[in-house]
C-alpha positions as CSV (number, residue, x, y, z in Angstrom):
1,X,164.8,63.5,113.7
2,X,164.5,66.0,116.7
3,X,161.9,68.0,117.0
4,X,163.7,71.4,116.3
5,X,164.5,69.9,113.4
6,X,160.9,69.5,112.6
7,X,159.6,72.7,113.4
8,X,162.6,73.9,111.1
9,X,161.1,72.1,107.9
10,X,157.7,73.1,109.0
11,X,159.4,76.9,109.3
12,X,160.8,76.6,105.9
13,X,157.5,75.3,104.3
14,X,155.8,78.2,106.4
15,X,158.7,80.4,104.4
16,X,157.4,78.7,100.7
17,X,153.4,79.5,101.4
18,X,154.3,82.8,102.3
19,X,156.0,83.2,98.9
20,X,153.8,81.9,97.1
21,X,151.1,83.7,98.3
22,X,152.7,86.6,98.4
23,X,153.9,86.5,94.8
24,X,150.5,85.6,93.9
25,X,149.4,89.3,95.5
26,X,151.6,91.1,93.3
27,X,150.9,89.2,89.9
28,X,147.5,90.4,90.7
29,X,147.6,93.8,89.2
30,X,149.2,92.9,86.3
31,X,146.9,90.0,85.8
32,X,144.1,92.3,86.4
33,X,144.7,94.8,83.5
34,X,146.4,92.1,80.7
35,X,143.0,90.2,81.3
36,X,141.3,93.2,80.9
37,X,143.2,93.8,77.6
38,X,143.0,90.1,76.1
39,X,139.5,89.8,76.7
40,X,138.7,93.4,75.2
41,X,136.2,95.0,77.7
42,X,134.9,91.9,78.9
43,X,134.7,92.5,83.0
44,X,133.3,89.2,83.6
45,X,136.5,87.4,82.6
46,X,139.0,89.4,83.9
47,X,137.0,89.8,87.2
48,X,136.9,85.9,87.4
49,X,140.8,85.7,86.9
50,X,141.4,88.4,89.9
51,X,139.0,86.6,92.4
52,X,140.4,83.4,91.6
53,X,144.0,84.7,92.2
54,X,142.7,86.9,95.6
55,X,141.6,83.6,97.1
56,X,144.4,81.3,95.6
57,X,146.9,84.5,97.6
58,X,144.9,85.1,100.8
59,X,144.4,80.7,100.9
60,X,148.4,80.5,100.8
61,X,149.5,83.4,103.0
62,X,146.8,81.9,105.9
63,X,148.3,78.6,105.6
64,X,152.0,80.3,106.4
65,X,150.6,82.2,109.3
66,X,149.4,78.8,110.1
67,X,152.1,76.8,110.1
68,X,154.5,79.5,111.6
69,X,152.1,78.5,114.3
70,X,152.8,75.4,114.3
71,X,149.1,74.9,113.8
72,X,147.8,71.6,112.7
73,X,144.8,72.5,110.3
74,X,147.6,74.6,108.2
75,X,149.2,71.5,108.0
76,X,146.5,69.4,107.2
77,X,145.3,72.2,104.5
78,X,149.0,72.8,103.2
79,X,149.2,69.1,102.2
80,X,146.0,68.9,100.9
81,X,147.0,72.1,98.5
82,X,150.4,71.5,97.7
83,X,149.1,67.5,96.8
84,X,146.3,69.4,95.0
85,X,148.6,71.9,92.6
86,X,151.6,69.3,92.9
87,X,149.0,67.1,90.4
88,X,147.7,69.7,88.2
89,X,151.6,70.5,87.7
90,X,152.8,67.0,87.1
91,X,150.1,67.4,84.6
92,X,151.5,70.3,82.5
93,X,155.0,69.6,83.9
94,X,156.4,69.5,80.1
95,X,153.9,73.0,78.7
96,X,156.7,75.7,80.9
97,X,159.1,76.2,83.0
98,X,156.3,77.4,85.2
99,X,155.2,73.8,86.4
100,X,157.9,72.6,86.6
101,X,158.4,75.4,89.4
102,X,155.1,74.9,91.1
103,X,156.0,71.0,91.1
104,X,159.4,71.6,93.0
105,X,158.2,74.1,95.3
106,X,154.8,72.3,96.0
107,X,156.8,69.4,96.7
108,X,158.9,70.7,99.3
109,X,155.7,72.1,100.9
110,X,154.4,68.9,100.9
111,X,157.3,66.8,102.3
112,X,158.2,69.2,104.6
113,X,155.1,69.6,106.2
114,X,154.5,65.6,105.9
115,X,158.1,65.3,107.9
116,X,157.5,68.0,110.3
117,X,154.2,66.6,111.2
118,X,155.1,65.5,114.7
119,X,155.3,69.0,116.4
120,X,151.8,70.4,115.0
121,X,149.6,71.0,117.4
């Protein structure tokens, strides 16, 4: 393997962290107001939820800036992420069809940055 065809795979799993992350943004309103409404009233909860999904979006967007840099602690961070939600997944593969997309899409991440590893710098 070349390496434009690394920096391609590293390109596409720049691509995937960027979705994620940005699909992550706009979940969080809607997050933000049904937690609100589950947990009648109770800030703490909901608050907790929308911090956690702030970071989890802001984490995942800076690792595609990263790796559209071709940066190599984006692609030391993306591997350890994607290994980190690919197991929680695996985990709940069977609850929804949720996991099932996290594990796909975490996988690519993680084999595409793992094969593109070459031209990081």
């Amino acid at each position: 393997m070349d390496d434009k065809q690394r920096q391609n795979l590293i390109r596409i799993a720049s691509t995937l962290t960027w979705a994620i992350g940005i699909i992550f943004a706009l979940i969080l309103p809607v997050v933000m107001v049904s937690a609100a409404a589950i947990t009648k009233g109770r800030v703490f909860n909901g608050l907790s939820v929308f911090i956690f999904l702030t970071v989890v979006s802001v984490l995942y967007c800076s690792l595609g800036w990263g790796l559209r840099r071709l940066a190599k602690w984006a692609g030391i961070m993306a591997v350890v992420v994607s290994g980190i939600s690919l197991f929680f997944s695996a985990i709940g593969m069977f609850n929804n069809v949720r996991n099932i997309i996290g594990l796909v899409i975490n996988g690519l991440i993680f084999i595409f940055v793992i094969l593109g590893w070459k031209v990081l710098k």
